[in-house]
MDTraj code that builds the backbone (N, CA, C; nanometers):
import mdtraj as md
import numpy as np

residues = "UNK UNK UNK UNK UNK UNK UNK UNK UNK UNK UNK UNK UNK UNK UNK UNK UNK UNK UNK UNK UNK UNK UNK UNK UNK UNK UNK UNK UNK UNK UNK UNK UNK UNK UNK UNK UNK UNK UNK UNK UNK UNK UNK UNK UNK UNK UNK UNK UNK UNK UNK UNK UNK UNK UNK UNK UNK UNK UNK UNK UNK UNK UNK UNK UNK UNK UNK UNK UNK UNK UNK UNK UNK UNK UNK UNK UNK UNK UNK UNK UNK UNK UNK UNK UNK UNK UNK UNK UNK UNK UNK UNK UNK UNK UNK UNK UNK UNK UNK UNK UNK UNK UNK UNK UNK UNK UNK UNK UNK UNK UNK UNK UNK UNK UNK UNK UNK UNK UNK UNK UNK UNK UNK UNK UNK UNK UNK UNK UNK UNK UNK UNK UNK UNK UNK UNK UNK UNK UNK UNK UNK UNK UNK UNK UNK UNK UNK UNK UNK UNK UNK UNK UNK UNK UNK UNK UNK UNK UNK".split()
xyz = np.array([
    [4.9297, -0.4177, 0.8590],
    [4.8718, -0.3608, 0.7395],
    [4.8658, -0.2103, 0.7546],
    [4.8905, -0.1577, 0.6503],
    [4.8701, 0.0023, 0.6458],
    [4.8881, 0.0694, 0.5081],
    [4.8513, 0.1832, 0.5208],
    [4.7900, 0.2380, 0.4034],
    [4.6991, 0.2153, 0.3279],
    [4.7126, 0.1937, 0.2091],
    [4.6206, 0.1672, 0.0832],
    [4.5059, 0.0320, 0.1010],
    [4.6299, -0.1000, 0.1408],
    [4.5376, -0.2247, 0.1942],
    [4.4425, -0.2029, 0.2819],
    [4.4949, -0.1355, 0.4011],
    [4.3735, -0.1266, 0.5204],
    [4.2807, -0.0435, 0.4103],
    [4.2777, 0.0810, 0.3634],
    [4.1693, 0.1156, 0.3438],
    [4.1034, 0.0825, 0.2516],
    [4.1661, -0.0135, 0.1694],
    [4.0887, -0.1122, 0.0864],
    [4.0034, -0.2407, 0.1406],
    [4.0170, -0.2685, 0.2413],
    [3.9476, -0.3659, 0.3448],
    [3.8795, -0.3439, 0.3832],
    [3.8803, -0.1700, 0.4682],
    [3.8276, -0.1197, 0.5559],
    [3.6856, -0.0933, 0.4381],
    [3.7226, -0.0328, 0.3179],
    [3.6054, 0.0184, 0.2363],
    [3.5076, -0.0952, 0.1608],
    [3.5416, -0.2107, 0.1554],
    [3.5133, -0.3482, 0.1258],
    [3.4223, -0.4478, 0.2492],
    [3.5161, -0.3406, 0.3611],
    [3.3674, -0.4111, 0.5018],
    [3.2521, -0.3682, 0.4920],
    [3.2784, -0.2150, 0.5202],
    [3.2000, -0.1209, 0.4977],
    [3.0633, -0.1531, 0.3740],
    [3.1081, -0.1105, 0.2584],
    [2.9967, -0.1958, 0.1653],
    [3.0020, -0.3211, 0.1736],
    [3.0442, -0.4249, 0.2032],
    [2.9422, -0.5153, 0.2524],
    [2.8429, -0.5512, 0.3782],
    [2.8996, -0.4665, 0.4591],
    [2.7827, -0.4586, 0.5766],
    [2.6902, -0.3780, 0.5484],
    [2.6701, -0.3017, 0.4300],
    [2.5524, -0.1886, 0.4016],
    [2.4366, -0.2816, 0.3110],
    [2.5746, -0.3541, 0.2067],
    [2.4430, -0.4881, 0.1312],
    [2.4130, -0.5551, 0.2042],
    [2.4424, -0.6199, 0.3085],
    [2.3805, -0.7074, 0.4112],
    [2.2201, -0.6519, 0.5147],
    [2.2767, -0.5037, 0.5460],
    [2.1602, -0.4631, 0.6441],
    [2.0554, -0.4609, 0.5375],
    [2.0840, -0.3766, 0.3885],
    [1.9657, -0.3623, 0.3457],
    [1.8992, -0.4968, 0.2690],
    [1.9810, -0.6301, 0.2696],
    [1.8836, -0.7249, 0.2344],
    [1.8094, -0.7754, 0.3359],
    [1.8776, -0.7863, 0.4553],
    [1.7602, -0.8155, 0.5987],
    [1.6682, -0.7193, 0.6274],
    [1.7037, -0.5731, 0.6395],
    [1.6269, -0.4745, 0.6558],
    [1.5319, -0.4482, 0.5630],
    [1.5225, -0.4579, 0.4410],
    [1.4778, -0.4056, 0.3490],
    [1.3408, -0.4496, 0.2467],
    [1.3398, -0.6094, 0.3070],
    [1.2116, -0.6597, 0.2447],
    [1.1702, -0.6844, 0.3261],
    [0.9951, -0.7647, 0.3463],
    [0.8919, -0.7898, 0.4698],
    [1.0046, -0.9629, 0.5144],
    [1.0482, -0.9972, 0.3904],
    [1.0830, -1.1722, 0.4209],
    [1.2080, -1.1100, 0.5591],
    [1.2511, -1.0319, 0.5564],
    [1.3900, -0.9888, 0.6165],
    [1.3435, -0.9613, 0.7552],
    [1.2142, -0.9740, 0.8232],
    [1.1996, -0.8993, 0.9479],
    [1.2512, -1.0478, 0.9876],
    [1.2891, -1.0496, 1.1234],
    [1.3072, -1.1532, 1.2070],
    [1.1877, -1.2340, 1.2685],
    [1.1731, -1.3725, 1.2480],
    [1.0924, -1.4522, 1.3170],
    [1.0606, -1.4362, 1.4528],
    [0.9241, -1.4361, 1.4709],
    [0.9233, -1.3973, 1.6550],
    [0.9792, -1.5313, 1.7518],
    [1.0098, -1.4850, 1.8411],
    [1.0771, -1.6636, 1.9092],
    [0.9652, -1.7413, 1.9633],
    [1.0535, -1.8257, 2.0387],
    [0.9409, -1.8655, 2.1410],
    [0.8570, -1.8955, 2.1932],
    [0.9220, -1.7654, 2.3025],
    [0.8594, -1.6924, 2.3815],
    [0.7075, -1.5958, 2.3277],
    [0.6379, -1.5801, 2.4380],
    [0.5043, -1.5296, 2.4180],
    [0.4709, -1.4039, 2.3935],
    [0.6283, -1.3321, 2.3766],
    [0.6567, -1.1651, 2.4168],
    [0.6768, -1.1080, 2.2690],
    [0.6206, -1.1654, 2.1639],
    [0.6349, -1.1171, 1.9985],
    [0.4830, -1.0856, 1.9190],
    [0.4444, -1.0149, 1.8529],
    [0.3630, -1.0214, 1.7680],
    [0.4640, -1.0211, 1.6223],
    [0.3616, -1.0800, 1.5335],
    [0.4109, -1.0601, 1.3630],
    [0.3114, -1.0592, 1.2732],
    [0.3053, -0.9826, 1.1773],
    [0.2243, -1.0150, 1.0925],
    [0.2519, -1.1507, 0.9630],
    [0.3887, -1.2471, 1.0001],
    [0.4418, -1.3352, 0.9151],
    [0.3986, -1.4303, 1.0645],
    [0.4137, -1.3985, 1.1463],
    [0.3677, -1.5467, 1.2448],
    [0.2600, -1.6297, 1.2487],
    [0.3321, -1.7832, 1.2378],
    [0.2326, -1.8503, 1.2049],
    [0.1332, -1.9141, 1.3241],
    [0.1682, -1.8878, 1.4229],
    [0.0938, -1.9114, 1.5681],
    [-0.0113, -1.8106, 1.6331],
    [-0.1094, -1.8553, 1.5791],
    [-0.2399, -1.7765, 1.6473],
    [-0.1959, -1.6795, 1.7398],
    [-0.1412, -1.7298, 1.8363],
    [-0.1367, -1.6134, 1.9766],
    [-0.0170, -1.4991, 1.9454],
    [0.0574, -1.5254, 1.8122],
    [0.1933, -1.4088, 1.7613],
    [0.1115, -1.2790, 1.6744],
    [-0.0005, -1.3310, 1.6138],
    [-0.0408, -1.3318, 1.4939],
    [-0.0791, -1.2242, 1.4961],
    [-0.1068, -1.1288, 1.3858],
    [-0.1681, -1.0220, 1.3176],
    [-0.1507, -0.9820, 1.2104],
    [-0.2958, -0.9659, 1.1335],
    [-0.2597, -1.0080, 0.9524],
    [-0.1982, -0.8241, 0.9171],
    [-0.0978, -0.8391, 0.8058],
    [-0.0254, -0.7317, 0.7466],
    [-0.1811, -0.6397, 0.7214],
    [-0.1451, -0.5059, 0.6888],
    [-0.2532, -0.3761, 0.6410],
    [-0.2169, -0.4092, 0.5130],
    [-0.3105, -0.3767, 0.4048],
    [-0.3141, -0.2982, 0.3284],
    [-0.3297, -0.1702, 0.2913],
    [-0.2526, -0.1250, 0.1912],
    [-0.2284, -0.0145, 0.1327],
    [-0.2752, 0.0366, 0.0549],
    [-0.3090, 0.1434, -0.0125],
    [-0.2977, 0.2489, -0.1993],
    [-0.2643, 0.3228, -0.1804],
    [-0.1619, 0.3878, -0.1031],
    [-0.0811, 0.5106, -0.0995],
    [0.0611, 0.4539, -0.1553],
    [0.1446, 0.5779, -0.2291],
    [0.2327, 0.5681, -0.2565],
    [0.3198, 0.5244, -0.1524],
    [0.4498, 0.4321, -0.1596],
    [0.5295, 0.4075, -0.0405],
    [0.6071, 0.4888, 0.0416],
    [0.6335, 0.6108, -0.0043],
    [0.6836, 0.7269, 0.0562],
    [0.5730, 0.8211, 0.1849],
    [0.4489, 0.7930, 0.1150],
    [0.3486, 0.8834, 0.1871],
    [0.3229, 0.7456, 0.3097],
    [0.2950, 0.6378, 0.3056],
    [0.2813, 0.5370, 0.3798],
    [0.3819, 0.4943, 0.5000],
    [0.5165, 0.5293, 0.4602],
    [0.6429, 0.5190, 0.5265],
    [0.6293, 0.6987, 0.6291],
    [0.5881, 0.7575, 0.5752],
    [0.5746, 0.8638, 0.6134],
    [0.4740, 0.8691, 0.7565],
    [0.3808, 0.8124, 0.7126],
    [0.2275, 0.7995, 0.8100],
    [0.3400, 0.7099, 0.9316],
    [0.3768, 0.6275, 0.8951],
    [0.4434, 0.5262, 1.0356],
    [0.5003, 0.6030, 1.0945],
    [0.6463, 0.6327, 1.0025],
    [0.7331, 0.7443, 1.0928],
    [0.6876, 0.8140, 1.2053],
    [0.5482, 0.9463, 1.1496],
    [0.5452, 1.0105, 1.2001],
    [0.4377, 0.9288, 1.3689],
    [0.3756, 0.8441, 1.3754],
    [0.3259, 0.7626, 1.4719],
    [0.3808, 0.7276, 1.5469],
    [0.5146, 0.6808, 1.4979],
    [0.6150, 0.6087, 1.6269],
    [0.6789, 0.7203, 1.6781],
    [0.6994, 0.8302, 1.5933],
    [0.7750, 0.9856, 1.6492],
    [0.7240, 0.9985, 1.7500],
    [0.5133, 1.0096, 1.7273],
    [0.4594, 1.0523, 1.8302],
    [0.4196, 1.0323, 1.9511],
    [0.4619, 0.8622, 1.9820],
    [0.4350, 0.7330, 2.0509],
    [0.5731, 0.7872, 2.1475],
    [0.5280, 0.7670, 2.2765],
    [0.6030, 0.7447, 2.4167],
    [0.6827, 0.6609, 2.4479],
    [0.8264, 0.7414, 2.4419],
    [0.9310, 0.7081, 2.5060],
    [0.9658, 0.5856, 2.3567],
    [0.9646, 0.5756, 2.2572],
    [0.9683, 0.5653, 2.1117],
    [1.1109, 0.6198, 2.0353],
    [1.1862, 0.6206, 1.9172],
    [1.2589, 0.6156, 1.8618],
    [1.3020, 0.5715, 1.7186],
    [1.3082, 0.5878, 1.6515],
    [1.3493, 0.5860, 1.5071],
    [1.4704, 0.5322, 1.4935],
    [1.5760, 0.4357, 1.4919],
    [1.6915, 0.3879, 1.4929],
    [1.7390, 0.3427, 1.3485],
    [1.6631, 0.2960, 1.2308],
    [1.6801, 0.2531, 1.1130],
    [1.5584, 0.2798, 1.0045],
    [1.5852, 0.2936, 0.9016],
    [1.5072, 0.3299, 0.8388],
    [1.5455, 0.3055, 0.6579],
    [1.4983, 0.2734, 0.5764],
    [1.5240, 0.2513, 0.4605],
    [1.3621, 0.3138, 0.3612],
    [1.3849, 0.3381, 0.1982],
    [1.2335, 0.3816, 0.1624],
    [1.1227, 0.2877, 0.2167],
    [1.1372, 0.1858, 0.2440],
    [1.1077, 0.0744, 0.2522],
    [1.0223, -0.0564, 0.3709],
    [1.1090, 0.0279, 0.4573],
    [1.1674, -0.0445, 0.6072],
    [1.1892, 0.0618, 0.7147],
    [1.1591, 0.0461, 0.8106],
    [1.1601, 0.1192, 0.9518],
    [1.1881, 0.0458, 1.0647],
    [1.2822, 0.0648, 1.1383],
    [1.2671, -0.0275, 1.2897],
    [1.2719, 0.1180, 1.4044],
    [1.2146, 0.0724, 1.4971],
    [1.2220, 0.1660, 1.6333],
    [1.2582, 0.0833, 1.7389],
    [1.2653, 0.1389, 1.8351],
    [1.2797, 0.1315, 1.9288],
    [1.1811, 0.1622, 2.0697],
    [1.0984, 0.0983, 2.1029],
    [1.0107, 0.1186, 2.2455],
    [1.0436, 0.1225, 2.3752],
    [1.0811, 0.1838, 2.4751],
    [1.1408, 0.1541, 2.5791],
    [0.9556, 0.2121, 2.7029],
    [1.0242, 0.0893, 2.7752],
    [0.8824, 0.0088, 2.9306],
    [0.9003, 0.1663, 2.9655],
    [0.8241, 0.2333, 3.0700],
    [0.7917, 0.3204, 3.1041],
    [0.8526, 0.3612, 3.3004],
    [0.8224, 0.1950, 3.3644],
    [0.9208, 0.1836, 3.4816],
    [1.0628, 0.0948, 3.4668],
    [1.0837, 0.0182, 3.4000],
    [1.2022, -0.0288, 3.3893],
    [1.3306, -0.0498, 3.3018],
    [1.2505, 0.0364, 3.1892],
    [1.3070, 0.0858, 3.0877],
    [1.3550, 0.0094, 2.9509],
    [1.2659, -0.1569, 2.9871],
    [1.3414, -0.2674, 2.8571],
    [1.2904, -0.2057, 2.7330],
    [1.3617, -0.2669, 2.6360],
    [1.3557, -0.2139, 2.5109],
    [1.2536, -0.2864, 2.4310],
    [1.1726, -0.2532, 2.3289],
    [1.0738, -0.3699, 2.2879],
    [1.1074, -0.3104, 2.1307],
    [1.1543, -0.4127, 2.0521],
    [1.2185, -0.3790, 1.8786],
    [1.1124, -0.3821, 1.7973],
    [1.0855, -0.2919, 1.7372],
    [0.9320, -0.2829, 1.6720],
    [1.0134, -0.2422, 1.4987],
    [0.9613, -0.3420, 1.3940],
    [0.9841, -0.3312, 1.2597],
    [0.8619, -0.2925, 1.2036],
    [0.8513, -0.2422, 1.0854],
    [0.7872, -0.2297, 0.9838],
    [0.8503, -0.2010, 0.8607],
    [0.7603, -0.3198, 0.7387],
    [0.8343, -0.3529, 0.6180],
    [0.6957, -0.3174, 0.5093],
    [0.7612, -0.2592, 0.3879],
    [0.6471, -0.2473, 0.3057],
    [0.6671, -0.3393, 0.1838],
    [0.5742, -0.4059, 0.1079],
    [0.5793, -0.5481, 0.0234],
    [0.5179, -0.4254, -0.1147],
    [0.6316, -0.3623, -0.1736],
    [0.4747, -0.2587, -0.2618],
    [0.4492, -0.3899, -0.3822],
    [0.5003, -0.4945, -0.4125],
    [0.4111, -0.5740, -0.5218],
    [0.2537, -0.6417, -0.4478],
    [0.2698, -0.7031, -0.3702],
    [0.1296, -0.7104, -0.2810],
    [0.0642, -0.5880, -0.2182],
    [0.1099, -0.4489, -0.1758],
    [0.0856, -0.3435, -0.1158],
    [0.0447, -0.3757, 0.0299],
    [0.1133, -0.4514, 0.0806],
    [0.1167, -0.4720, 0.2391],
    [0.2448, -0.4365, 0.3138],
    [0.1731, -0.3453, 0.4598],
    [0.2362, -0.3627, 0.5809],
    [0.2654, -0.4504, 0.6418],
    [0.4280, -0.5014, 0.6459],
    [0.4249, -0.6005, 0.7796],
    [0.5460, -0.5219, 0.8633],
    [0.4659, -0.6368, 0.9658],
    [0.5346, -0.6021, 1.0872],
    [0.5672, -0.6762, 1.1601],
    [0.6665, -0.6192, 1.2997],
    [0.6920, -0.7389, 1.4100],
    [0.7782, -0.6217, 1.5663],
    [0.6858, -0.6599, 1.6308],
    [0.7213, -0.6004, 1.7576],
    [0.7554, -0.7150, 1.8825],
    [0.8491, -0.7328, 1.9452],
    [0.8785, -0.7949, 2.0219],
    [0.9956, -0.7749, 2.1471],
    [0.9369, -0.8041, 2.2372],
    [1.0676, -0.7800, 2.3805],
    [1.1649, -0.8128, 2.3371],
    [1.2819, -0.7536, 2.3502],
    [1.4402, -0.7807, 2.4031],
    [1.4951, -0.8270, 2.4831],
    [1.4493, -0.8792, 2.5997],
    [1.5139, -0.9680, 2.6778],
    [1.3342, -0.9617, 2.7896],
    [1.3585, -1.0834, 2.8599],
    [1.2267, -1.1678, 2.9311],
    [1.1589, -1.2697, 2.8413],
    [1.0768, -1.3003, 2.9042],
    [0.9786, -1.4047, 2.8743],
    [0.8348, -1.3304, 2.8242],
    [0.7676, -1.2923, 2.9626],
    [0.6122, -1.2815, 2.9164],
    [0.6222, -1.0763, 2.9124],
    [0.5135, -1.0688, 2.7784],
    [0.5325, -0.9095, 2.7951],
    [0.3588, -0.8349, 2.8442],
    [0.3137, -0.9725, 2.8993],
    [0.1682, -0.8818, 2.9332],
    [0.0513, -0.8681, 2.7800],
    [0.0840, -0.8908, 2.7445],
    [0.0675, -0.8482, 2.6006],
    [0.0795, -0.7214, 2.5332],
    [0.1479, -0.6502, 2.6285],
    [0.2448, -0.5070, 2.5602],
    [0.2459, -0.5161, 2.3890],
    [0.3212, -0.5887, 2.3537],
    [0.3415, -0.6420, 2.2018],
    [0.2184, -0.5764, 2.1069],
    [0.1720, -0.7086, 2.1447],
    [0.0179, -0.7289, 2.0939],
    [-0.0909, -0.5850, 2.1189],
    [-0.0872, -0.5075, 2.2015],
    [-0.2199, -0.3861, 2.2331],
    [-0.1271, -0.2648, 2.1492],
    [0.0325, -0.2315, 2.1376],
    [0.1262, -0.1516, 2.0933],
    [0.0412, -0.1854, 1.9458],
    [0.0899, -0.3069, 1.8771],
    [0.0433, -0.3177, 1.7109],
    [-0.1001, -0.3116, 1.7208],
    [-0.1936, -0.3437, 1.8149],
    [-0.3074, -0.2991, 1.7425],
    [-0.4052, -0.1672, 1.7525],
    [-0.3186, -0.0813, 1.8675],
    [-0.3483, 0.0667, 1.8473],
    [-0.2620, 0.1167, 1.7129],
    [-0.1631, 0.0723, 1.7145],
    [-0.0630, 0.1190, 1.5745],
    [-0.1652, 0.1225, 1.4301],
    [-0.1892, -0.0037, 1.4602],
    [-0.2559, -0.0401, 1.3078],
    [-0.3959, 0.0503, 1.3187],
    [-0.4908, 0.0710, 1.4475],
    [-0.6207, 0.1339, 1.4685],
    [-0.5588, 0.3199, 1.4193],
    [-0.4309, 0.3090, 1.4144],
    [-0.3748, 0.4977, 1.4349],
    [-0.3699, 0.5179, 1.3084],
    [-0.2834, 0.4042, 1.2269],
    [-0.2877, 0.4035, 1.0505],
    [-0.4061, 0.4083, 1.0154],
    [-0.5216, 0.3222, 1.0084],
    [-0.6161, 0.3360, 0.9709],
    [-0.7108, 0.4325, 0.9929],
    [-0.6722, 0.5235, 1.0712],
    [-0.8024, 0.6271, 1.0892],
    [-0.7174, 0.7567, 1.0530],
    [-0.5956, 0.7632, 1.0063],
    [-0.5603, 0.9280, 0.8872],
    [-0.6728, 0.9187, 0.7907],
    [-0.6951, 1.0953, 0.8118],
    [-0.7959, 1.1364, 0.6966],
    [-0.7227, 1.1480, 0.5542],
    [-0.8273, 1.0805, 0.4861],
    [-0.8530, 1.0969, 0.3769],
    [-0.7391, 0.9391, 0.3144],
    [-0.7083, 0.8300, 0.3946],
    [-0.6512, 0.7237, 0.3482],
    [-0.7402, 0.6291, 0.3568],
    [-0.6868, 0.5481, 0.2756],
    [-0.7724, 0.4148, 0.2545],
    [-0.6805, 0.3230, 0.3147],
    [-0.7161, 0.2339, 0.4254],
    [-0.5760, 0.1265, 0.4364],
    [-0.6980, 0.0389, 0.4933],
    [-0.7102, -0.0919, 0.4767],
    [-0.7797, -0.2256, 0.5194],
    [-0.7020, -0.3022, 0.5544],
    [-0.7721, -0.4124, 0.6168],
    [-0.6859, -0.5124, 0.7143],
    [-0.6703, -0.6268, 0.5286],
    [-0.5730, -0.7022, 0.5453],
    [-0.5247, -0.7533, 0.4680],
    [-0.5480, -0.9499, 0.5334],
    [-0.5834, -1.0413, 0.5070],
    [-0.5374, -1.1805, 0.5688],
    [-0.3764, -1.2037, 0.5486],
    [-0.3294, -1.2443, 0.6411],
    [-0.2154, -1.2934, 0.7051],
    [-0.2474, -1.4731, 0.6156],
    [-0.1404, -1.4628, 0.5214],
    [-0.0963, -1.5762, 0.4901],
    [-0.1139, -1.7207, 0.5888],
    [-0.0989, -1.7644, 0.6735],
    [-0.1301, -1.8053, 0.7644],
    [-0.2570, -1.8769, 0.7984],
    [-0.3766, -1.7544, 0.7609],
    [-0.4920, -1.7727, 0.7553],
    [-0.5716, -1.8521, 0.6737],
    [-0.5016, -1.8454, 0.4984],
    [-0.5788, -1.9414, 0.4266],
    [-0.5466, -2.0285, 0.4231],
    [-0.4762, -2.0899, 0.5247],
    [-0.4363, -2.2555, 0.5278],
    [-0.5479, -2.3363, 0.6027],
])
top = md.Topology()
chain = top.add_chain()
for i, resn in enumerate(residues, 1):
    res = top.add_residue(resn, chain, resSeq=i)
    for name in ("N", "CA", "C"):
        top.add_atom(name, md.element.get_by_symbol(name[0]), res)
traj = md.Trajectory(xyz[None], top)
C-alpha cells in the first residue's frame, strides 16, 4: 500500500483511536474496575475494603479539573500523562522501587461528582498506599479556600 490509501487508513486509525480513548477516558463509567487484588481503591467499588464514596462538587468543571491538576502536579514523584475537560489520569511512582501506581479522576457534571480510582500496576498487596494517597487527595480538595466540596455516598452504600 502507498500513497493516498495508506494515508487514508493511517488517518481513519488515528480518529478512531481518539473516539475510543475519549469514550473510556472521558466519563466516571469509563474508569477501569479495580481487580482483585487488594492494591485498588475506587470510588465505583463495590467491596468495602476498595471503597471510597465520589466528592461532591459546585464549582464549575474547569475550576475543579483545575484544583486536581494542580495537587497531583504538587504530589511526589507524580505526573500528568492524560487529561481531557473532563478526565485526568497520572501517574505515581514508589519512592524506593519505583512501581507505578495509575491514579484516575473523572468528573459526572449531571450528578456533580468526583470519581476516582487509584491502583498498583503490577504486585499484589500495596500496604494501603492506594487507599491513604485518595484520602489525603480528597482531605487536599476539600480544604481550598473559599470551595465548597462534601463527601458524596458511593452508590454502593444505599444498597
Amino acid at each position: 500500500m502507498t500513497g493516498a490509501p495508506l494515508a487514508i487508513l493511517l488517518l481513519s486509525s488515528l480518529i478512531a483511536l481518539g473516539f475510543a480513548a475519549q469514550a473510556t477516558d472521558g466519563t466516571p463509567k469509563g474508569l477501569a474496575p479495580c481487580p482483585s487484588t487488594p492494591n485498588c481503591v475506587s470510588s465505583f467499588a463495590e467491596d468495602p475494603s476498595k471503597a471510597l464514596p465520589p466528592l461532591a462538587y459546585d464549582l464549575p468543571e474547569k475550576q475543579v479539573m483545575d484544583l486536581i491538576r494542580e495537587i497531583v502536579e504538587s504530589s511526589a514523584r507524580a505526573r500528568v500523562v492524560a487529561e481531557n475537560p473532563l478526565y485526568l489520569r497520572a501517574e505515581y511512582r514508589s519512592r524506593l522501587f519505583r512501581f507505578v501506581d495509575d491514579v484516575e479522576f473523572a468528573l459526572d457534571p449531571e450528578a456533580k461528582r468526583i470519581h476516582f480510582r487509584s491502583a498498583s500496576r503490577t504486585g499484589h498487596y500495596d500496604w494501603g498506599v492506594n487507599w491513604r494517597r485518595m484520602e489525603r487527595f480528597c482531605q487536599r480538595l476539600a480544604q481550598q479556600e473559599g470551595i465548597t466540596i462534601t463527601r458524596a455516598r458511593a452508590p454502593f452504600e444505599n444498597r
